[in-house]
N, C-alpha and C positions, 0 to 999 in steps of 0.2 A: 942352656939356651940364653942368647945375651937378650940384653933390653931391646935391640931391633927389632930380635925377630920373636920377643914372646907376644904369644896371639893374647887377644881380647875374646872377651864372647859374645855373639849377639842374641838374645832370648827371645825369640820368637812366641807371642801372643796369639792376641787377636788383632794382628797386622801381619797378615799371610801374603805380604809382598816384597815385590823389590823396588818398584818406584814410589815417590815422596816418602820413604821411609826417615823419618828426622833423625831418630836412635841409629840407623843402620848407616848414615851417612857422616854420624859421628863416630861408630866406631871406625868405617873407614878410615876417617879424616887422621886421625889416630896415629896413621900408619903403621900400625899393626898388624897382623896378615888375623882373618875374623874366623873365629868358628861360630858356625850358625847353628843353631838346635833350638827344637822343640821338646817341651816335657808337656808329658800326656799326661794331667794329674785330679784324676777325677775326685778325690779323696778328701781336696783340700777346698772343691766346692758344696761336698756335701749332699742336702738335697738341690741344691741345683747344677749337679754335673749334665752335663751334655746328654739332651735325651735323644729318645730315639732319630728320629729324623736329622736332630743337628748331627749327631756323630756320622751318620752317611754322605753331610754334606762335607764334615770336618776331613775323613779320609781323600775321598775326590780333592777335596783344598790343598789339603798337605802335598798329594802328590805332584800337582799341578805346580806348587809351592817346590818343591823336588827337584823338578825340571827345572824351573827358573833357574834354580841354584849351578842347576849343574852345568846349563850355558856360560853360567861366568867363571868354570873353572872349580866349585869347589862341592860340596855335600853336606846336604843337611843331616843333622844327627838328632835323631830320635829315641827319645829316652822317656821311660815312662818310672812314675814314683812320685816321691815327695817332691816337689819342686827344690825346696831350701837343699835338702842333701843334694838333691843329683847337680844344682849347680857349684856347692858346696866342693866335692868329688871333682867334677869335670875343672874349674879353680885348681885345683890342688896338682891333679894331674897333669896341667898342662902350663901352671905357673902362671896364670893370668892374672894379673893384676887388676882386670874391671870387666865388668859385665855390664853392658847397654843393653836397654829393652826401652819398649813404647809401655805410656802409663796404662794399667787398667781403672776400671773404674767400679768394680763389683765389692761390697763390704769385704770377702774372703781376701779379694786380688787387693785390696789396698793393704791388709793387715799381713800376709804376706811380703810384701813388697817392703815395708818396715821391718820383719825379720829380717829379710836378706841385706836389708843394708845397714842394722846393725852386726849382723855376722861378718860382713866383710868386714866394714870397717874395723872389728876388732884384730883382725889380721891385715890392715893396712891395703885393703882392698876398696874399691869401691863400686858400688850401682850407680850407674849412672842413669833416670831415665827419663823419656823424653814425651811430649805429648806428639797427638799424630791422629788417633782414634774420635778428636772431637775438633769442631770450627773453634771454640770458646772455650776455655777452661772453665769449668762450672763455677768456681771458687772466682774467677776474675767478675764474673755479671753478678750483680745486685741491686735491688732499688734504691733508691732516696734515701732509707734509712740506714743501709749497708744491709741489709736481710739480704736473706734466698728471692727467687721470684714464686706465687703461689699459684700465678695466670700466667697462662701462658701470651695471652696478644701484648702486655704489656713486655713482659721478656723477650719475647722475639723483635717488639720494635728498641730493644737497647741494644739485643743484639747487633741488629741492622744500623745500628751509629756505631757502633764497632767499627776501626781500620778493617779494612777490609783483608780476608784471608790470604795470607803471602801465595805467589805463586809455587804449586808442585816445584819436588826436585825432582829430576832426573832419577833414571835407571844407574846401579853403579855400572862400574866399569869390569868388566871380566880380571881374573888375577889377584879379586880383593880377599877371597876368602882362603884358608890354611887346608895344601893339599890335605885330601881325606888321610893318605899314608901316615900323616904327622902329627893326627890328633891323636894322642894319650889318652886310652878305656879303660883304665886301671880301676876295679872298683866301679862300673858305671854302668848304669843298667839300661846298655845301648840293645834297641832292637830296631826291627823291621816295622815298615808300618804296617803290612798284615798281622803282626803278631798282635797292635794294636787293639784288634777285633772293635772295629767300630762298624764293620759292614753286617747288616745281616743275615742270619742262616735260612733255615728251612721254617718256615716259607719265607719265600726274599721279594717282601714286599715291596721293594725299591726296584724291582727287576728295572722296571720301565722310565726309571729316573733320569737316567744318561740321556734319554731324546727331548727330556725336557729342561732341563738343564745342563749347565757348560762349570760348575765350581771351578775355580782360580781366577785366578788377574787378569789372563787374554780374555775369560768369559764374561769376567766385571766389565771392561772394557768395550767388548763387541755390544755389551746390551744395553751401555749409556749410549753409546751411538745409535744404535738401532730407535731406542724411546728420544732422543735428541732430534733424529730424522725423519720421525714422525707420528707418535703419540704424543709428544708435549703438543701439539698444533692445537690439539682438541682436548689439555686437559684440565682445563681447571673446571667444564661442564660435565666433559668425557668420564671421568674418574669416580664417579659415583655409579656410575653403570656398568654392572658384573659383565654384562656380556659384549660389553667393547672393549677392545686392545689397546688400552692409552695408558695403561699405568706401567713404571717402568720395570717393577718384580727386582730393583736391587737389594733389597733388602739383607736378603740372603749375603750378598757379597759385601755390603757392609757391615755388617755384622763381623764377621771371619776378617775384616780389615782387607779385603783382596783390590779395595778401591778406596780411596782416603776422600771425608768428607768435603777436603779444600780440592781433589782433581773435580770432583762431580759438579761443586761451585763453579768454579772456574770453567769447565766445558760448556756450562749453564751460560754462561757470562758470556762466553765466546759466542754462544746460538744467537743470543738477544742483540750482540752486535750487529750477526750479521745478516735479522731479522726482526728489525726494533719493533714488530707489530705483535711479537707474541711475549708481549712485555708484561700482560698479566697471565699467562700462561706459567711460563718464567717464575714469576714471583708465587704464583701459588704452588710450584713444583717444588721452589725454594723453601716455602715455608715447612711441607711436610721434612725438610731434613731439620727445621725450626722445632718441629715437634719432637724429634728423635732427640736435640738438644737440648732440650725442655724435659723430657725421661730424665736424661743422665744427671742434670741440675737438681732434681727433687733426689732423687737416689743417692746423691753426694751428699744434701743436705739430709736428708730424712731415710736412714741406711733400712730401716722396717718395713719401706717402701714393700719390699717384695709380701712380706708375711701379718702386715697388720694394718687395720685401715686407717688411713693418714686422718680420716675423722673420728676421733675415735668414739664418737654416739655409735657409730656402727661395729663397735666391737661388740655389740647388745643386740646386734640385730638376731631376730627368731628364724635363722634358716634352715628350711627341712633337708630334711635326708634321705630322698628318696633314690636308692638307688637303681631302681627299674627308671626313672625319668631320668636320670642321667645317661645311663647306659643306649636310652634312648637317644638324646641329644646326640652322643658321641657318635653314636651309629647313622645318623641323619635319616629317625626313624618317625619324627616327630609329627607328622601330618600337615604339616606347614612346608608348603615346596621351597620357601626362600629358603628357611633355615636350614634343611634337608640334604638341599643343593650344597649350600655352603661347608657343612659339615662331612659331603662327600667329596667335594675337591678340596677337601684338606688333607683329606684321608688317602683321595690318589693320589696328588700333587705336593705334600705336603706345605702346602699355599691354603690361604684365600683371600679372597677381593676385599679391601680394606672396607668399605659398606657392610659387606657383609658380615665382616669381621664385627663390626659394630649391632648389626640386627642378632646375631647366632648369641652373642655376648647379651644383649640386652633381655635375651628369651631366656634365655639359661637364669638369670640374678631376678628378674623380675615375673617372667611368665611362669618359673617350676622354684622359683623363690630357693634355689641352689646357688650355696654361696660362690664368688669370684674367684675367692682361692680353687677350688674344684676346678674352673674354667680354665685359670692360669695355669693349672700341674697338666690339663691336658694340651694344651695349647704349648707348655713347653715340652710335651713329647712329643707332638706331632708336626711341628712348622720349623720348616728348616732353618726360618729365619729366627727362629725364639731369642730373644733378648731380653735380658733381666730386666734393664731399666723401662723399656718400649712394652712391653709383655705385663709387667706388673703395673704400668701409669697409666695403661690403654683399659685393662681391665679396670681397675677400680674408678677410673672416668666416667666407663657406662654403667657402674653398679653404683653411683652417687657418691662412693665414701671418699675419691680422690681429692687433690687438688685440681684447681679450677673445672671440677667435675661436671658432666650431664646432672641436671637434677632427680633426683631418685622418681621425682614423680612422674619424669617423661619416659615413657613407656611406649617404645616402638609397638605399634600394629603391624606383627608381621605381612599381614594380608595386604594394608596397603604399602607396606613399604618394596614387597616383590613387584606391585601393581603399577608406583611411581619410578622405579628403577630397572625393573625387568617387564618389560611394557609389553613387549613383544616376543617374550619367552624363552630368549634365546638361553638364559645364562639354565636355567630350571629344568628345561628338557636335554639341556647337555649333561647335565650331572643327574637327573630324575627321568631317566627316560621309561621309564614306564607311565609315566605322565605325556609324554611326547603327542600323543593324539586329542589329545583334552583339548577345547575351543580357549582362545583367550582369555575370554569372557569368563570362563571358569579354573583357568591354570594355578590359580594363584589361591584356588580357595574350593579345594574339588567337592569338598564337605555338602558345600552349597545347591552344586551344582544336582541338574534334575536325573533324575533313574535312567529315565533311556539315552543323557548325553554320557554317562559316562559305562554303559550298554554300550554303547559306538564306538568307547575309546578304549575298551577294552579295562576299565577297571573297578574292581569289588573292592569296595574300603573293607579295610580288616583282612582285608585278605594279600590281596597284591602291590596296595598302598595304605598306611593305617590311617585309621579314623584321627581327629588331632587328639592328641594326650591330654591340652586342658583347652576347656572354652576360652577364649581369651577374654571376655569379658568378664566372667568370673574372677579370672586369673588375676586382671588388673585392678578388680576393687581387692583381693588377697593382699596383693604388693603394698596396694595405698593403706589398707591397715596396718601391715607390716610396719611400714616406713612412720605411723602419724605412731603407734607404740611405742619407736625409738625418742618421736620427735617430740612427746607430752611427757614422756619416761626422762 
């Protein structure tokens, strides 16, 4: 094979596309004809390989990812194993001289990524790779004294005097990647994505996912437009209310990289143009991808992030172990309709409403005094959009131990916070519908309510909706001792 025509590789991450791809535009540039592959390599993340829920969204991606490829002429190759070998292997076979990929940002994906590019190098190869997955390189933003940032409103507004994010590239061009006939499998543990087994069996609780979701880059796509066109109008109010449709659910998509955080910007940019009135709408939409860069910034700097509390007084903290209150929370059995709710449209949807996300979190660490890591291991099997950095700096925010944390002492009232945000019931009796007949006055706290209103609504506590687990007043002087133990200790 001459120098013309030996391929390069491109290594598909967690950038499950084909537009603004920076790595994929370089190997192009190349002119090299590209083989495209993913390694499936759950081994090398450990405990945080792809849980349930993401790997359902990860198969729908890849295939969607599939298609793309195969409009421009070529095929994705699917390889599951070590990552260092299999690209290792697929190098050797096919004579490649360099491998481009987008940077990760996960402790495993960086120490990784220095393997492979000492292995090539040693064979005169090289990794090439490129950023794409974040606005800011974590390592470029720092304050005054060259540090990490520890708050986030101060990082975000250095961010915001940052040049502003270059515009998207383009989709490549059909032709760019290495007939499938051409690639070399010698040695290379090419399969199927079914063979993957990311989808699940009996029972297939995901049956009903496909009407709710769109996984790939046409579906990233369609749903920034759709929240562009008309949930941003109402949301930097809107957003805190479960049972209005203003938030934009990308999550999921960026995550899996199927939409790059500079097109999202940049569509953003283009709304405000060409409707200068939803200027703080805009900016408050903007900041939550502020927060997503604010995770990855502490995770770069602080790699324990995931498994240890960034304070570490809270490595002392006394949390019980109760496992019937857990199993409770996870089941959304806990007599508290916000939290209940919340904890069932996770469980159907593999979603929940960022508020919520916040109250279900705050009841778990503070009301049943069960630690955050519990919250995080199940929140990363069940939310399709789980993210190590976002996942682990979101949790330890509401359990006090993060950086620029909620204070430990602030301690949501479930009761009113369904009351202040689910007002009129809607979000509680779609996901608690055996609640669904309860008067308002009492939806949010049925405990309360009198014998013969909830005779009329059809419900016996303990029986067909439970009694709550704990008093919350109880609950919350528990926490506040909990917490003054670490803080005198």
């Amino acid at each position: 094979m001459s120098t013309q025509t030996t391929p390069v590789i491109y290594w598909f991450r967690q950038d499950l596309r084909t537009r603004d791809l920076p790595g994929l535009q370089a190997a192009i540039a190349s002119g090299r004809p590209v083989i495209p592959c993913y390694i499936y390599d759950p081994e090398s993340a450990a405990a945080w390989a792809p849980g349930s829920a993401a790997r359902w969204w990860l198969h729908h991606s890849l295939a969607a990812l599939a298609k793309s490829i195969e409009s421009l002429g070529g095929q994705l190759l699917v390889l599951r194993g070590d990552s260092q070998a299999q690209l290792q292997a697929l190098v050797q076979a096919n004579g490649a001289d360099a491998v481009f990929c987008s940077r990760a940002y996960e402790p495993w994906a960086a120490s990784l990524e220095q393997r492979v590019h000492q292995q090539l190098g040693l064979q005169g190869r090289q990794l090439k790779r490129y950023p794409g997955s974040l606005l800011f390189e974590p390592e470029h933003i720092a304050n005054q004294s060259g540090l990490p940032f520890k708050v986030f409103t101060p990082f975000w507004k250095s961010c915001r005097r940052q040049p502003e994010p270059a515009l998207p590239l383009p989709a490549p061009a059909a032709g760019c990647f290495l007939q499938a006939a051409n690639v070399q499998l010698e040695d290379i543990a090419a399969c199927s994505l079914q063979a993957l087994e990311l989808l699940p069996r009996n029972p297939d609780w995901a049956a009903h996912w496909p009407d709710l979701w769109q996984p790939g880059e046409q579906g990233a796509g369609d749903r920034l437009q759709r929240f562009l066109g008309n949930g941003v109008h109402s949301y930097s109010e809107g957003r805190d209310h479960p049972g209005l449709k203003v938030t934009s659910h990308l999550s999921p998509h960026i995550h899996n990289g199927e939409i790059s955080p500079r097109q999202i910007w940049h569509a953003a940019q283009s709304a405000l143009r060409e409707t200068p009135s939803l200027e703080t709408e805009i900016n408050k939409f903007l900041s939550e991808l502020g927060w997503r860069e604010f995770c990855y910034h502490l995770l770069q700097h602080f790699p324990h992030l995931p498994e240890k509390a960034f304070k570490p007084v809270f490595e002392q903290f006394p949390w019980m172990g109760n496992a019937d209150m857990l199993a409770a929370w996870q089941k959304g059995e806990t007599g508290y309709p916000i939290v209940d709710a919340g904890m069932r449209e996770l469980w159907h949807t593999g979603f929940m409403h960022n508020r919520v996300r916040m109250i279900v979190a705050s009841f778990l660490t503070k009301h049943l005094l069960l630690s955050w890591q519990q919250g995080e291991a199940w929140f990363w099997d069940t939310l399709v959009d789980a993210d190590l950095a976002s996942n682990a700096c979101s949790w330890q925010w509401v359990a006090g131990s993060g950086a620029d944390a909620s204070p430990y002492f602030r301690i949501f009232n479930p009761t009113l916070q369904g009351q202040k945000f689910d007002k009129a019931g809607t979000y509680v009796r779609r996901w608690v519908p055996e609640l669904s007949a309860v008067p308002d006055k009492y939806l949010h706290e049925p405990a309360a309510a009198p014998a013969q209103v909830l005779e009329a609504a059809g419900i016996t506590l303990g029986d067909n909706y439970p009694l709550p687990i704990v008093d919350h007043k109880q609950a919350r002087q528990a926490a506040l001792a909990a917490y003054q133990s670490i803080k005198s200790g």
